[in-house]
VOBA-1610 file (N, C-alpha, C; in pm, whole numbers, padded with zeros to 5 digits, always signed):
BEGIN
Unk+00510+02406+00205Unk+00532+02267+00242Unk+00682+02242+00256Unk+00710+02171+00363Unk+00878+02112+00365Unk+00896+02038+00262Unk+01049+02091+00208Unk+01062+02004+00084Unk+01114+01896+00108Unk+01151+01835+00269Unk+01161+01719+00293Unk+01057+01614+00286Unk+00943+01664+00323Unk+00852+01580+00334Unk+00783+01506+00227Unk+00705+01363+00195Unk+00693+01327+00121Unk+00587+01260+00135Unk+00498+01281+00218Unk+00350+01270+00237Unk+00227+01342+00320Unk+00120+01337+00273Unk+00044+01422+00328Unk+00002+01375+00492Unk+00009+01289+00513Unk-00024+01244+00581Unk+00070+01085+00668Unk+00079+01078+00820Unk+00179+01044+00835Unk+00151+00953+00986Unk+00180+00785+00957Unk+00116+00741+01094Unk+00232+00681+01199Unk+00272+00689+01300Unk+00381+00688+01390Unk+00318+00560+01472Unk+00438+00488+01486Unk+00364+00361+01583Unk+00495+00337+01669Unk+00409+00312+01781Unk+00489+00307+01916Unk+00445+00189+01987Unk+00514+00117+02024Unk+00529-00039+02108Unk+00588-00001+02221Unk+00487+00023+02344Unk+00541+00084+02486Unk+00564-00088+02578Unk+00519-00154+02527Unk+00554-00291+02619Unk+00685-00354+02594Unk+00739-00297+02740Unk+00898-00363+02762Unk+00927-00450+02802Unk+00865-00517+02896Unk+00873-00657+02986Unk+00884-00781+02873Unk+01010-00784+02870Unk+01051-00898+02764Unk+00967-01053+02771Unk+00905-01061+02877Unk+00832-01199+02882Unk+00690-01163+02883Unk+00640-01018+02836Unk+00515-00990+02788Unk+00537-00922+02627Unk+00637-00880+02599Unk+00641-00805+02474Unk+00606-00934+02337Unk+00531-00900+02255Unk+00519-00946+02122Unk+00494-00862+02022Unk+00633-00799+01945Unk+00591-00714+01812Unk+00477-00754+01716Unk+00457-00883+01741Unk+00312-00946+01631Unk+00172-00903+01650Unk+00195-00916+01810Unk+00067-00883+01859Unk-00014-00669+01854Unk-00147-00698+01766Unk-00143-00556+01703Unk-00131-00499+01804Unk-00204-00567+01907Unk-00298-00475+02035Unk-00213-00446+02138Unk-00035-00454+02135Unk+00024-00390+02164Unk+00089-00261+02152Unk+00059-00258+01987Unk+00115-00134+01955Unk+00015+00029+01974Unk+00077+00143+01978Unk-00028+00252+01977Unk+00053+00317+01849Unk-00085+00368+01817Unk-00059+00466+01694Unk-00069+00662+01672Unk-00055+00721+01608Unk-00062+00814+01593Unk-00080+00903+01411Unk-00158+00979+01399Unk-00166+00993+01264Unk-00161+01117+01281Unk-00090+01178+01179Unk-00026+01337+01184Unk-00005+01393+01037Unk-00100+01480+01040Unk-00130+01539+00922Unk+00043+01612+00907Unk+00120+01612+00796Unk+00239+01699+00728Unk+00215+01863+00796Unk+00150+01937+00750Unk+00122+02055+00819Unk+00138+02073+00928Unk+00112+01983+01058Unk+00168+01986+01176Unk+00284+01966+01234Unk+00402+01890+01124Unk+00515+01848+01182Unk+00574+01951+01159Unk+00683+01986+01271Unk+00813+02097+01274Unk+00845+02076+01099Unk+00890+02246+01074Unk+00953+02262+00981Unk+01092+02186+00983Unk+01145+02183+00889Unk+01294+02134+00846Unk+01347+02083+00982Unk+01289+01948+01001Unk+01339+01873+01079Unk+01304+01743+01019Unk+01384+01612+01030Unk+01400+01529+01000Unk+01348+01388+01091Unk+01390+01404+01242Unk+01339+01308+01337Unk+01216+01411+01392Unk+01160+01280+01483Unk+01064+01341+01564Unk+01039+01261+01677Unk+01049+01265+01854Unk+01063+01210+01883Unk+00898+01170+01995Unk+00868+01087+02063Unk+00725+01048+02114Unk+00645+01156+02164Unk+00724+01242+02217Unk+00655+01344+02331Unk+00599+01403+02261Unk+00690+01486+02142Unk+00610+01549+02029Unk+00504+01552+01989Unk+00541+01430+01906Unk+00416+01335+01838Unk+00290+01333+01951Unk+00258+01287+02095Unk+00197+01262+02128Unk+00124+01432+02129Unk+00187+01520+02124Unk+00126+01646+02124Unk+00050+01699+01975Unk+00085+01637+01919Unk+00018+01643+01768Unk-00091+01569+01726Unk-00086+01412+01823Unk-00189+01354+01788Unk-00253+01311+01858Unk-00381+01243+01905Unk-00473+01125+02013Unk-00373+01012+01971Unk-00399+00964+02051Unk-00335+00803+02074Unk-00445+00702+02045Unk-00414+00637+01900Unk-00498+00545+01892Unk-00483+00368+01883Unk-00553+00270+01910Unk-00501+00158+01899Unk-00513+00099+01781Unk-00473-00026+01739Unk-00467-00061+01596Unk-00620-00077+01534Unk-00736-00083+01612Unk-00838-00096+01565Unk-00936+00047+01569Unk-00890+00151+01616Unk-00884+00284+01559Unk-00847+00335+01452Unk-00707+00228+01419Unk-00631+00294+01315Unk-00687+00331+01166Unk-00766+00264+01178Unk-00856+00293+00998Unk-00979+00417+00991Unk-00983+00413+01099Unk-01082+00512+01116Unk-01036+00684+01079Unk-00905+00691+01227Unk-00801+00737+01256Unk-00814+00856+01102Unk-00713+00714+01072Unk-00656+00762+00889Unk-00721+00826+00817Unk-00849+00768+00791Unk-00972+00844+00732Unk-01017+00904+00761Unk-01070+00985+00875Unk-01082+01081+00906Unk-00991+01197+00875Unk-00833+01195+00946Unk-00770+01324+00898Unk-00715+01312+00712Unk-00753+01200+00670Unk-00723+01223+00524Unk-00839+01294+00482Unk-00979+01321+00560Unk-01080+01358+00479Unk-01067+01484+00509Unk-00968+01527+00606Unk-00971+01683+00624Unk-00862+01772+00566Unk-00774+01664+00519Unk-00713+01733+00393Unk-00739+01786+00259Unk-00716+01874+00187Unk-00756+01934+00076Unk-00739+01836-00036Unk-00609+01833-00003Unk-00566+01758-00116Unk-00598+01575-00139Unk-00628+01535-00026Unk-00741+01409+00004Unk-00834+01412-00079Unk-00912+01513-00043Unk-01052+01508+00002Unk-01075+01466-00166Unk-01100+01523-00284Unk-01120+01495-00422Unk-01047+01322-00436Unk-00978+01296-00392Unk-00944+01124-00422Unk-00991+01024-00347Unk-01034+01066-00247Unk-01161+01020-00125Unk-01296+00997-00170Unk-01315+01059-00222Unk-01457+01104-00265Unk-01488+01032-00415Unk-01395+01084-00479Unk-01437+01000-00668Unk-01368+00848-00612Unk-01327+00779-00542Unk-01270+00630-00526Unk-01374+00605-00384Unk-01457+00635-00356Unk-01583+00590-00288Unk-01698+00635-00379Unk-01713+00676-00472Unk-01838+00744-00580Unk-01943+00815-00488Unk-01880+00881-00422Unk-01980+00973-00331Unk-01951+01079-00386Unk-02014+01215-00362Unk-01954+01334-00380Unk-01972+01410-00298Unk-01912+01553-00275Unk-01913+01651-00135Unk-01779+01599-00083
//
């Protein structure tokens, strides 16, 4: 693991609307997201810039985003046991 890094898991959000008389940072359903498991990001690097990212992840919108999350947290190892006993399911 990079000893920079400091989570397992990692969600990138991007606001592609420029047109200043359409842009609203408030509004969710402007923004796109991305969720990127640690394991996939470049070693010992610090930034990361869209193109990347978009190669690492689907592009999802804010009402994906929960899904998104949960899903690749459930495919982590180290997830998966704190997933599971904080929903009282097991497997």
């Amino acid at each position: 693991m990079n000893a920079a890094v400091h989570a397992d898991l990692y969600v990138f959000a991007w606001h592609p609307e420029t047109a200043k008389s359409k842009a609203d940072h408030r509004r969710s359903g402007q923004w796109r997201f991305y969720v990127v498991c640690e394991g996939k990001l470049p070693e010992g690097q610090n930034t990361i810039s869209l193109n990347p990212i978009k190669a690492l992840s689907e592009e999802f919108t804010y009402g994906q985003l929960a899904d998104a999350i949960n899903s690749a947290a459930a495919a982590l190892p180290s997830l998966k046991s704190n997933l599971t006993s904080n929903n009282g399911s097991s497997g």
